[in-house]
Every structure is written in structure tokens, then in C-alpha cells.
PQR file of N, CA, C, O and H, with PARSE charges and radii, in Angstrom:
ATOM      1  N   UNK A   1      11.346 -53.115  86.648 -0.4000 1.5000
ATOM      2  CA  UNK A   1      11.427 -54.069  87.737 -0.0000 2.0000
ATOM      3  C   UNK A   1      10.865 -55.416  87.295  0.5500 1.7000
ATOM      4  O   UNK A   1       9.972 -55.415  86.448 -0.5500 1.4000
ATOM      5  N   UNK A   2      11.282 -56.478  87.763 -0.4000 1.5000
ATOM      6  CA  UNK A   2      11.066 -57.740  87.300 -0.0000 2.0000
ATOM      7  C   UNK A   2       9.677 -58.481  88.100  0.5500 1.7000
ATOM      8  O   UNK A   2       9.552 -58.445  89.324 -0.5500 1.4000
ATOM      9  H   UNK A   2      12.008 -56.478  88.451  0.4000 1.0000
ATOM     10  N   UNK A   3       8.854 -59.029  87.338 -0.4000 1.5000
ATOM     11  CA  UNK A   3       7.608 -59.384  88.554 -0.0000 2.0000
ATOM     12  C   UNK A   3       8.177 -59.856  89.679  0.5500 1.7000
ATOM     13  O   UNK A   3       7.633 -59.296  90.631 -0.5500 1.4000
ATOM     14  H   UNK A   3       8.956 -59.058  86.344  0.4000 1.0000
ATOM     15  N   UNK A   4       9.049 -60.652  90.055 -0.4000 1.5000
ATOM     16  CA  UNK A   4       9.153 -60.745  91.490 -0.0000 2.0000
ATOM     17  C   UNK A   4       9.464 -60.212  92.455  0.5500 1.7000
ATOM     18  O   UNK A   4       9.725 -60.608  93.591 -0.5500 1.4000
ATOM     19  H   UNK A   4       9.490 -61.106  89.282  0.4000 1.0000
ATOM     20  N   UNK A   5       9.429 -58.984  91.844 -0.4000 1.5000
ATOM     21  CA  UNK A   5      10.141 -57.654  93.166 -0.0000 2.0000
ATOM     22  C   UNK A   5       8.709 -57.585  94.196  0.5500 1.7000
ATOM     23  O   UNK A   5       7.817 -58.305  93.746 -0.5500 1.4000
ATOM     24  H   UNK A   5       9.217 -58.662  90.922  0.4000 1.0000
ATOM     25  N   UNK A   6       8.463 -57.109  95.037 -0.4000 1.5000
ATOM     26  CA  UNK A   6       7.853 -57.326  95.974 -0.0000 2.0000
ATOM     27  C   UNK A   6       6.838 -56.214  95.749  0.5500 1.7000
ATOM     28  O   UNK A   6       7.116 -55.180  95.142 -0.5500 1.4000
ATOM     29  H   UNK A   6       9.188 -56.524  95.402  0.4000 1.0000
ATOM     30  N   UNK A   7       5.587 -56.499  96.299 -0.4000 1.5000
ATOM     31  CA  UNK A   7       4.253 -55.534  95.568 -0.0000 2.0000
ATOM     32  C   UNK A   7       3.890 -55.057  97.100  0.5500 1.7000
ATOM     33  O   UNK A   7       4.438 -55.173  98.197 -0.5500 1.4000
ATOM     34  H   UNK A   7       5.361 -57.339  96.792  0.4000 1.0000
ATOM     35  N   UNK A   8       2.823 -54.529  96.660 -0.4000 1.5000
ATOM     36  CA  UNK A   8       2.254 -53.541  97.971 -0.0000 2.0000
ATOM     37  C   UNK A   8       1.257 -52.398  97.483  0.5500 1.7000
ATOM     38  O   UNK A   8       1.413 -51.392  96.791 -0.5500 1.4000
ATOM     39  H   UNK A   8       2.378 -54.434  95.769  0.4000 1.0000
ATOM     40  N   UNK A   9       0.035 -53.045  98.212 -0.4000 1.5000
ATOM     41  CA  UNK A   9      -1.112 -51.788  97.634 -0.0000 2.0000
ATOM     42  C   UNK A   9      -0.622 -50.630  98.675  0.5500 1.7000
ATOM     43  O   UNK A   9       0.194 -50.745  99.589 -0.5500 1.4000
ATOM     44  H   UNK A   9      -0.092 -53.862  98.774  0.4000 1.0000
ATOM     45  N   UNK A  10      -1.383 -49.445  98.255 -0.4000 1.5000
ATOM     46  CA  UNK A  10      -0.825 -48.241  99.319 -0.0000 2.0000
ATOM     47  C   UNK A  10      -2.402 -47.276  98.516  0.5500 1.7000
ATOM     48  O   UNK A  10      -2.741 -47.514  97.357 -0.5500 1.4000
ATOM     49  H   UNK A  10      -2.046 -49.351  97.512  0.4000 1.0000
ATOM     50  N   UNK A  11      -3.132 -46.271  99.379 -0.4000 1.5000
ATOM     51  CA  UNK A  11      -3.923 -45.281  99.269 -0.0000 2.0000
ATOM     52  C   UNK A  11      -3.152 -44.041  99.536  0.5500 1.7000
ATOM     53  O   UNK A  11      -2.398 -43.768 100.470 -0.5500 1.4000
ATOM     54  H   UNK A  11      -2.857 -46.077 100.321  0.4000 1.0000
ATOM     55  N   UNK A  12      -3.429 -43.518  98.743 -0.4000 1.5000
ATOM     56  CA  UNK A  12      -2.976 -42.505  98.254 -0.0000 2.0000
ATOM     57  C   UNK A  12      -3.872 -41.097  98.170  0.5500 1.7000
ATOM     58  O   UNK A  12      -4.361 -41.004  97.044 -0.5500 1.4000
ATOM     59  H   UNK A  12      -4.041 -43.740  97.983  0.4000 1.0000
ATOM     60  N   UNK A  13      -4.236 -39.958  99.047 -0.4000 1.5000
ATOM     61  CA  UNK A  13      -4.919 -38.703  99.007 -0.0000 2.0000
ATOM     62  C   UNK A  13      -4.615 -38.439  97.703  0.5500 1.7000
ATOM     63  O   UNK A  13      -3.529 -38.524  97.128 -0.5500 1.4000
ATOM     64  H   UNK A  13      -3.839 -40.033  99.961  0.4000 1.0000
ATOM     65  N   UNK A  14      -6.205 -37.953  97.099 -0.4000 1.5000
ATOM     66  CA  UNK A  14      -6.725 -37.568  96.035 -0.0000 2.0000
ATOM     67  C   UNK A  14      -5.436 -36.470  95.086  0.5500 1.7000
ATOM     68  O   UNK A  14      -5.114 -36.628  93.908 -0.5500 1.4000
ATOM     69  H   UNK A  14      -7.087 -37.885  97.565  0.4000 1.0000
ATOM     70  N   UNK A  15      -4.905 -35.401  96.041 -0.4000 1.5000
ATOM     71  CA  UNK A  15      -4.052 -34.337  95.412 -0.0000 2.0000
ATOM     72  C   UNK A  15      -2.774 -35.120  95.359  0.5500 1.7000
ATOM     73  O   UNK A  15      -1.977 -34.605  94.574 -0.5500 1.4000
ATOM     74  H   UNK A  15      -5.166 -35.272  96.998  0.4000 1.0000
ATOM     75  N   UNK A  16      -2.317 -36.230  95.963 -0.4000 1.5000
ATOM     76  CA  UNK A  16      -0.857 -36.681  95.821 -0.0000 2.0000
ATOM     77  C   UNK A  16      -1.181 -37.725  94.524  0.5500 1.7000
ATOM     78  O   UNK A  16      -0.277 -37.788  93.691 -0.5500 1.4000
ATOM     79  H   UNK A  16      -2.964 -36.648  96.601  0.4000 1.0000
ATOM     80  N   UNK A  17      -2.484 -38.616  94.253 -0.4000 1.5000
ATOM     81  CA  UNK A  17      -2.548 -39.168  93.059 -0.0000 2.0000
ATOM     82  C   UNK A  17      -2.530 -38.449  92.020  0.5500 1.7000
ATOM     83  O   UNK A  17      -2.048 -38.801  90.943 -0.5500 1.4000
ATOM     84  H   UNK A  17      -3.219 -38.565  94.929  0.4000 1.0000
ATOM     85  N   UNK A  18      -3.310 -36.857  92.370 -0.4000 1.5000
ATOM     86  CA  UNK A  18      -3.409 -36.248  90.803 -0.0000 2.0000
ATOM     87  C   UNK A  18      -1.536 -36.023  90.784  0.5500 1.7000
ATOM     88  O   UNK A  18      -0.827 -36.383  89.844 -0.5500 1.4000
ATOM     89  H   UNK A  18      -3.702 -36.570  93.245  0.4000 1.0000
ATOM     90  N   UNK A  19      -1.080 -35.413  91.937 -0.4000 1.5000
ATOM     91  CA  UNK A  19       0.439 -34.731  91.272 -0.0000 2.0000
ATOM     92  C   UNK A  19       1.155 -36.184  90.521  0.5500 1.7000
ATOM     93  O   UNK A  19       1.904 -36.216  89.544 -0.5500 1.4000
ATOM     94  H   UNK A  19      -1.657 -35.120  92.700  0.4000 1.0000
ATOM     95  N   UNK A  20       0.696 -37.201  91.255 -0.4000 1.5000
ATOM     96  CA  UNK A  20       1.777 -38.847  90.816 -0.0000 2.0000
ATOM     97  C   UNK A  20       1.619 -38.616  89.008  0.5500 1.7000
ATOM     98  O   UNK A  20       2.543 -38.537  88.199 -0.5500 1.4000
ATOM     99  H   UNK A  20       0.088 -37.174  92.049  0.4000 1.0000
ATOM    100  N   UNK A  21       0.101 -38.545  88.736 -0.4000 1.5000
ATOM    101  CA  UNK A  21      -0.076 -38.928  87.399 -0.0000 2.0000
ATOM    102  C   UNK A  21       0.255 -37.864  86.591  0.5500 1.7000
ATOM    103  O   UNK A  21       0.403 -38.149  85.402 -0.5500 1.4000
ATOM    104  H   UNK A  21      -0.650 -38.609  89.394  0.4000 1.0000
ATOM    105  N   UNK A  22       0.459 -36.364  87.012 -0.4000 1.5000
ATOM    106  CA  UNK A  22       1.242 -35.182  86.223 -0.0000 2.0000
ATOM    107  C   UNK A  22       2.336 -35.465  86.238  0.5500 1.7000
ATOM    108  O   UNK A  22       2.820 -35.423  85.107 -0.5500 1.4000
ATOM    109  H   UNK A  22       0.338 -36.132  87.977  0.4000 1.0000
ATOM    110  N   UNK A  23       3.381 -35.904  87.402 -0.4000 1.5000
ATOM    111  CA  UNK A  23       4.559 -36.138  87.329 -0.0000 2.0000
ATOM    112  C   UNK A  23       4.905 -37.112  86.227  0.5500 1.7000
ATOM    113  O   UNK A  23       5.670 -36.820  85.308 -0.5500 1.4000
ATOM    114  H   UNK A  23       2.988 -35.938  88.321  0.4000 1.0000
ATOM    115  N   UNK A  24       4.150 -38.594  86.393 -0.4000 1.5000
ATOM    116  CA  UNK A  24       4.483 -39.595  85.586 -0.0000 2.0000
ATOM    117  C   UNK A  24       4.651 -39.314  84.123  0.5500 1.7000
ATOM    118  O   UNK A  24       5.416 -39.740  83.258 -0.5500 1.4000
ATOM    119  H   UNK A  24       3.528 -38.832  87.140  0.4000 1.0000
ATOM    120  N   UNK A  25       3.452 -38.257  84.156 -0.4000 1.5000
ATOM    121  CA  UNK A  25       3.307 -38.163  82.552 -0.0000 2.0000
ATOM    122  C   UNK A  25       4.512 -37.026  82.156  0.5500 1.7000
ATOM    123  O   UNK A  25       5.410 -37.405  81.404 -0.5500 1.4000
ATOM    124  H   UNK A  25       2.831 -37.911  84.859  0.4000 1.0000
ATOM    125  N   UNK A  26       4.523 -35.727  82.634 -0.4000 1.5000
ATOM    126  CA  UNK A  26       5.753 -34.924  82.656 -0.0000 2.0000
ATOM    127  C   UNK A  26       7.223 -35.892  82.602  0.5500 1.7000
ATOM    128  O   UNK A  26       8.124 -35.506  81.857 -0.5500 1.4000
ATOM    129  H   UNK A  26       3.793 -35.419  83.245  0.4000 1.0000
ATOM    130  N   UNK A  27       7.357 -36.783  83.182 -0.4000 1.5000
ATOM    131  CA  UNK A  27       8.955 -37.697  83.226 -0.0000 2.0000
ATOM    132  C   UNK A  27       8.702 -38.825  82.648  0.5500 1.7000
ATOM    133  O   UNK A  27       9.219 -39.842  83.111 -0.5500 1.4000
ATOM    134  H   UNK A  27       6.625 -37.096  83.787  0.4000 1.0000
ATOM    135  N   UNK A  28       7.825 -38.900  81.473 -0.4000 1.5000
ATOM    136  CA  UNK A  28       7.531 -40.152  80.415 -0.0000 2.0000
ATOM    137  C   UNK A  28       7.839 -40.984  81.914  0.5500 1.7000
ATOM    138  O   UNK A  28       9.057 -41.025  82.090 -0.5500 1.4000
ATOM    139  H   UNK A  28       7.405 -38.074  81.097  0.4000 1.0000
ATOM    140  N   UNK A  29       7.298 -41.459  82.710 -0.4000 1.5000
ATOM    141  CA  UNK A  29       7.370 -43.057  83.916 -0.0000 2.0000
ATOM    142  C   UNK A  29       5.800 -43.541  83.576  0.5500 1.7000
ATOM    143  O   UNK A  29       4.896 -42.978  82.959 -0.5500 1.4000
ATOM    144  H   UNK A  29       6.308 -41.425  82.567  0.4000 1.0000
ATOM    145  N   UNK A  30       5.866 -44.604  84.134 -0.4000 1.5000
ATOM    146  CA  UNK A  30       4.771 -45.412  84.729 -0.0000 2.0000
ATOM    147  C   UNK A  30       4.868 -44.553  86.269  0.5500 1.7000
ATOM    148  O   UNK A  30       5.846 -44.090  86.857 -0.5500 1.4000
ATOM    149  H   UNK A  30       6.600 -45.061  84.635  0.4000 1.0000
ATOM    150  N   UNK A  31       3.281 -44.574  86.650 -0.4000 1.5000
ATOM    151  CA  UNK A  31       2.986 -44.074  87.977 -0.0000 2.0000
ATOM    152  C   UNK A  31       4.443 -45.005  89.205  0.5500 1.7000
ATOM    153  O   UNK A  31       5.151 -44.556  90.107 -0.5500 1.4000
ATOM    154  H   UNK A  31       2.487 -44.951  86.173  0.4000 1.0000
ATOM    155  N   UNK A  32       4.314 -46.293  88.635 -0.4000 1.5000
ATOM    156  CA  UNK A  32       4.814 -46.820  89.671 -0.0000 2.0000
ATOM    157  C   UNK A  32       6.025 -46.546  89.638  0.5500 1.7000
ATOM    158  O   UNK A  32       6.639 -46.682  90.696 -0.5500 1.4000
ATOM    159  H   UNK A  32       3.738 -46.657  87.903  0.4000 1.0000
ATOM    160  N   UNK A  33       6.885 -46.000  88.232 -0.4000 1.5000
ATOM    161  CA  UNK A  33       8.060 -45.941  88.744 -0.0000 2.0000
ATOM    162  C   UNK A  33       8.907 -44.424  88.893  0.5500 1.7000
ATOM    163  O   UNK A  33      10.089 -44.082  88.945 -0.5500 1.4000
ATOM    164  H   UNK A  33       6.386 -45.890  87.372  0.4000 1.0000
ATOM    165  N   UNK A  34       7.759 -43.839  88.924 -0.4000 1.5000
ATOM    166  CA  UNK A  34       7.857 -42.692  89.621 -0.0000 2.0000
ATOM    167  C   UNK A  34       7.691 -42.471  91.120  0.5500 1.7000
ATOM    168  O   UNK A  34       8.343 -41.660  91.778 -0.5500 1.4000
ATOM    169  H   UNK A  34       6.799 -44.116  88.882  0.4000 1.0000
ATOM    170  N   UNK A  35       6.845 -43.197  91.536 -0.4000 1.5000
ATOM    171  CA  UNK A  35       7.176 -43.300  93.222 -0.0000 2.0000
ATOM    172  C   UNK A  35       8.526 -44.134  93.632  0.5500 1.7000
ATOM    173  O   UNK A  35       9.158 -44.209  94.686 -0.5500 1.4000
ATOM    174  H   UNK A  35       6.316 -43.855  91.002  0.4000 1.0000
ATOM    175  N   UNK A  36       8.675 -44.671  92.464 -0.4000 1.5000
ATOM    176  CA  UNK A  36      10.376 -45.648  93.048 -0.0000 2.0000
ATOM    177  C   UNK A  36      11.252 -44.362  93.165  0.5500 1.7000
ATOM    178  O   UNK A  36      11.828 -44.176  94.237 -0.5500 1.4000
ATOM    179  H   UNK A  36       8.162 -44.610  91.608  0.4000 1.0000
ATOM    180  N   UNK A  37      11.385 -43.558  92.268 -0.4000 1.5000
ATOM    181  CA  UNK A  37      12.111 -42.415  91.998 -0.0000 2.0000
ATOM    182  C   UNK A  37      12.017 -41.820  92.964  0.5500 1.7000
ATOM    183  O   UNK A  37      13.069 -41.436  93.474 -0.5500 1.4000
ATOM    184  H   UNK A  37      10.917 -43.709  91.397  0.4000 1.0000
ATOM    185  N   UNK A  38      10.983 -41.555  93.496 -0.4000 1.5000
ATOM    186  CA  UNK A  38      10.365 -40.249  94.655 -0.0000 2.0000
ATOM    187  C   UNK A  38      11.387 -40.703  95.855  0.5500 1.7000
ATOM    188  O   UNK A  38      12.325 -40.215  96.484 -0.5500 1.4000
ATOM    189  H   UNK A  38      10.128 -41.867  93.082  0.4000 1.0000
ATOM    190  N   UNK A  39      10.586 -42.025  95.792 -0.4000 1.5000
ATOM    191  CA  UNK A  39      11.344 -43.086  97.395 -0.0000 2.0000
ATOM    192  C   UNK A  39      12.889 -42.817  97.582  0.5500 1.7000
ATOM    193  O   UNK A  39      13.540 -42.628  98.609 -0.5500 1.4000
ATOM    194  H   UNK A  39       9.823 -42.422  95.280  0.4000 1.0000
ATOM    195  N   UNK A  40      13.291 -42.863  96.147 -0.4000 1.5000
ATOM    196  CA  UNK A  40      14.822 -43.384  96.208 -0.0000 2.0000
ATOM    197  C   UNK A  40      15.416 -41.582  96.494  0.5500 1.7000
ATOM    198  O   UNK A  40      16.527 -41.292  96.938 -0.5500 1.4000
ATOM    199  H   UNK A  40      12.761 -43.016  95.312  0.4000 1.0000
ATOM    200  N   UNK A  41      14.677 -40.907  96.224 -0.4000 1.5000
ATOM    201  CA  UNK A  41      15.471 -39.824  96.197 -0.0000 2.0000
ATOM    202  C   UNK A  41      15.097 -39.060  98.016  0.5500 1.7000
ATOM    203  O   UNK A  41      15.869 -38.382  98.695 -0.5500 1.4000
ATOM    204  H   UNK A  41      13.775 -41.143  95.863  0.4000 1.0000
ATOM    205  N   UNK A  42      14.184 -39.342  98.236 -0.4000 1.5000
ATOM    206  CA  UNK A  42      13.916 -39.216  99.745 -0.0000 2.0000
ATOM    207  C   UNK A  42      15.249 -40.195 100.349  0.5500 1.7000
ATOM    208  O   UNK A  42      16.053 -39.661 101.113 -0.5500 1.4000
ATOM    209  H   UNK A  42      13.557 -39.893  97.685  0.4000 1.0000
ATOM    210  N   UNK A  43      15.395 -41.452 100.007 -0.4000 1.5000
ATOM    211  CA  UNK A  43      15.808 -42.168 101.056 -0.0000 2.0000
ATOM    212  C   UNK A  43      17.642 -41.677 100.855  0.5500 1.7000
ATOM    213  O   UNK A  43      18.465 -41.820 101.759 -0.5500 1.4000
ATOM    214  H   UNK A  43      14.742 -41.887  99.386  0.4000 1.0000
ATOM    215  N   UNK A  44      17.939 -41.134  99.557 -0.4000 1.5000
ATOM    216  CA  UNK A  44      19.177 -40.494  99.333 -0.0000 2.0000
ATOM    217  C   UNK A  44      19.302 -39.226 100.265  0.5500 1.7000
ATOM    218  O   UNK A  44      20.312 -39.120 100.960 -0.5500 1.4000
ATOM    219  H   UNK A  44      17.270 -41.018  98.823  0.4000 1.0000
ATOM    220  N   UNK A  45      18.297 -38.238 100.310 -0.4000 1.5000
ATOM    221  CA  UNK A  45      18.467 -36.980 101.125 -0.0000 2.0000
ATOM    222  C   UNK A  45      18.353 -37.603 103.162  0.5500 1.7000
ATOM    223  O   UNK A  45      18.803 -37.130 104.206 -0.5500 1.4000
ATOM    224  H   UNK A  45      17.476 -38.324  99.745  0.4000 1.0000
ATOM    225  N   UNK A  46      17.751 -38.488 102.922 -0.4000 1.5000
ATOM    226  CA  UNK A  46      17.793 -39.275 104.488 -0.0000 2.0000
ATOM    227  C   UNK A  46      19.083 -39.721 104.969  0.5500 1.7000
ATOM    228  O   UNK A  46      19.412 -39.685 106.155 -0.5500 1.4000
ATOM    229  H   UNK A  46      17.385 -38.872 102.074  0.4000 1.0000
ATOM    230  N   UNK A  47      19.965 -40.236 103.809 -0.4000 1.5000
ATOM    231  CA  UNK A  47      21.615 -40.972 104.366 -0.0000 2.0000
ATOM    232  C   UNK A  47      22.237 -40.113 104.199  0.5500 1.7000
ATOM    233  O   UNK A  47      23.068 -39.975 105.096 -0.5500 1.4000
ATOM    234  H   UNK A  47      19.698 -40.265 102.846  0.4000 1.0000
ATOM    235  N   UNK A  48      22.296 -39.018 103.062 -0.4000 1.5000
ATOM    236  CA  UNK A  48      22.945 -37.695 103.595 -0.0000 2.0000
ATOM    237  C   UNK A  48      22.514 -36.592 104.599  0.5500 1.7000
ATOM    238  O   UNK A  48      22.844 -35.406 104.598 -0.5500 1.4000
ATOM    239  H   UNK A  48      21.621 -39.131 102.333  0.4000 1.0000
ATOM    240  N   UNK A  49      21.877 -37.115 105.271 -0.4000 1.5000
ATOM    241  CA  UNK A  49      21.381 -36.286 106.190 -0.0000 2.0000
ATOM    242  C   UNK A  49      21.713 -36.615 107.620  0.5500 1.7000
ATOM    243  O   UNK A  49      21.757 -35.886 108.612 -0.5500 1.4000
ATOM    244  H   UNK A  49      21.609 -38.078 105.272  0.4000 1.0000
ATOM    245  N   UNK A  50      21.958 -38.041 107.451 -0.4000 1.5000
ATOM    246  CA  UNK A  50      22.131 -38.784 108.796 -0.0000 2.0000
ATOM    247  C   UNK A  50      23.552 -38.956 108.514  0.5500 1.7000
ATOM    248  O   UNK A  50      24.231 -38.652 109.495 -0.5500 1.4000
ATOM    249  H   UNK A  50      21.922 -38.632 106.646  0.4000 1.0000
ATOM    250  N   UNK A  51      24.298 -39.380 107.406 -0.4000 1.5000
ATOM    251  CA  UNK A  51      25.806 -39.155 107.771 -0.0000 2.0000
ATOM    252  C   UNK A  51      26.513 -37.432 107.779  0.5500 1.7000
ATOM    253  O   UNK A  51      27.740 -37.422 107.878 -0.5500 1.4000
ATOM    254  H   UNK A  51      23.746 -39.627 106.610  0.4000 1.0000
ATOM    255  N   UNK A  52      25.935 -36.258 107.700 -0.4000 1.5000
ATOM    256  CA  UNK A  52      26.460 -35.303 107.975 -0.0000 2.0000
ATOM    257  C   UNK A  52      26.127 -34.718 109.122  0.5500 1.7000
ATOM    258  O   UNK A  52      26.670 -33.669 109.469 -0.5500 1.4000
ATOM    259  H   UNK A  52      24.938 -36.266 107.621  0.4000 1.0000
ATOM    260  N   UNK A  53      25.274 -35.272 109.788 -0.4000 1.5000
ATOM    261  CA  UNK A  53      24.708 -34.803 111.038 -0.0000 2.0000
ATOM    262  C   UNK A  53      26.004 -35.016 112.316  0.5500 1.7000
ATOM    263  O   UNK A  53      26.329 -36.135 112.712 -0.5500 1.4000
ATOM    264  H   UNK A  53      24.833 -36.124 109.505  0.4000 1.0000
ATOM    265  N   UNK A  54      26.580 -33.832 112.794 -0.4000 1.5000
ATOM    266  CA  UNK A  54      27.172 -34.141 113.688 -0.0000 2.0000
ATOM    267  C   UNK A  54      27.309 -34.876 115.335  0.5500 1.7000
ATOM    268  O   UNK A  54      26.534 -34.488 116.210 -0.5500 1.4000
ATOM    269  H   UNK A  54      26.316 -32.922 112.473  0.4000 1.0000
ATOM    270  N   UNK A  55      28.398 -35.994 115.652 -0.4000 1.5000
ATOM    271  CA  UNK A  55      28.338 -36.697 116.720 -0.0000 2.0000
ATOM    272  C   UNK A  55      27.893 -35.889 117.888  0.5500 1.7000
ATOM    273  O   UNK A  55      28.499 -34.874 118.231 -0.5500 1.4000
ATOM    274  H   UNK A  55      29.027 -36.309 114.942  0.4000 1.0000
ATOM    275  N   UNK A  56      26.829 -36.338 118.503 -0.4000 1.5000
ATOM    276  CA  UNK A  56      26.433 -35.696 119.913 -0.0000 2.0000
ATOM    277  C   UNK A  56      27.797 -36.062 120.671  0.5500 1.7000
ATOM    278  O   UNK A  56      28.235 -37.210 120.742 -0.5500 1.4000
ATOM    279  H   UNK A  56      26.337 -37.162 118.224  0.4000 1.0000
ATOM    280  N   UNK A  57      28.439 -34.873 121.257 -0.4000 1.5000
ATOM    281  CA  UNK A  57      29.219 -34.971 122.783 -0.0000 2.0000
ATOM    282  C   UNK A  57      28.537 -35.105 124.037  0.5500 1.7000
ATOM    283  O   UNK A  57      28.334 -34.158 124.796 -0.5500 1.4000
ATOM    284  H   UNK A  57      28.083 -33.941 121.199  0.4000 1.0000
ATOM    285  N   UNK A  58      28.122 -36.498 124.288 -0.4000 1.5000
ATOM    286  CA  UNK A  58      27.927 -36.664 125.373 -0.0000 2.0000
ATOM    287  C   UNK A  58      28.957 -36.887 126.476  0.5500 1.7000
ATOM    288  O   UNK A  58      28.589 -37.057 127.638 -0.5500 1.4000
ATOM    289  H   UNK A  58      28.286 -37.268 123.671  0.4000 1.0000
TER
END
């Protein structure tokens, strides 16, 4: 990511930092761009989730 992408501190519980920094290191990432990964793959299972969800018949 290029420095001007947009920053943001965030706290993080003790057991989700240790899994960040096993993960990071397990998937050769930087911490940070392993939560991009995390995000992006949450926000992928979110739009397939919301476009297969069937129309309420009201």
C-alpha cells in the first residue's frame, strides 16, 4: 500500500494480536497486511452473503 492510503490506530485483545503475529509470520505478511487480507476476505463472504440471501415477500 502506498503511504497515502488512509491509517488508523485500532486495539487489539491480547489473543487476537498473538494469532495476527502467528498468522503474519505463517503467510510471510506484515501484521498489517494481513488484517487487509482478513478484512477483505470477511467483506467478500459479507457480499456473497447479502447477494444470495433471498428477496423477502412482503
Amino acid at each position: 500500500m502506498k503511504r497515502s492510503d488512509p491509517q488508523m490506530r485500532i486495539r487489539l485483545p491480547a489473543d487476537v494480536k498473538r494469532w495476527l503475529e502467528k498468522a503474519a509470520s505463517a503467510n510471510l505478511r506484515t501484521q498489517n497486511a494481513e488484517v487487509v487480507v482478513a478484512l477483505r476476505a470477511a467483506m467478500t463472504v459479507k457480499t456473497k452473503t447479502a447477494t444470495s440471501e433471498p428477496a423477502s415477500s412482503n
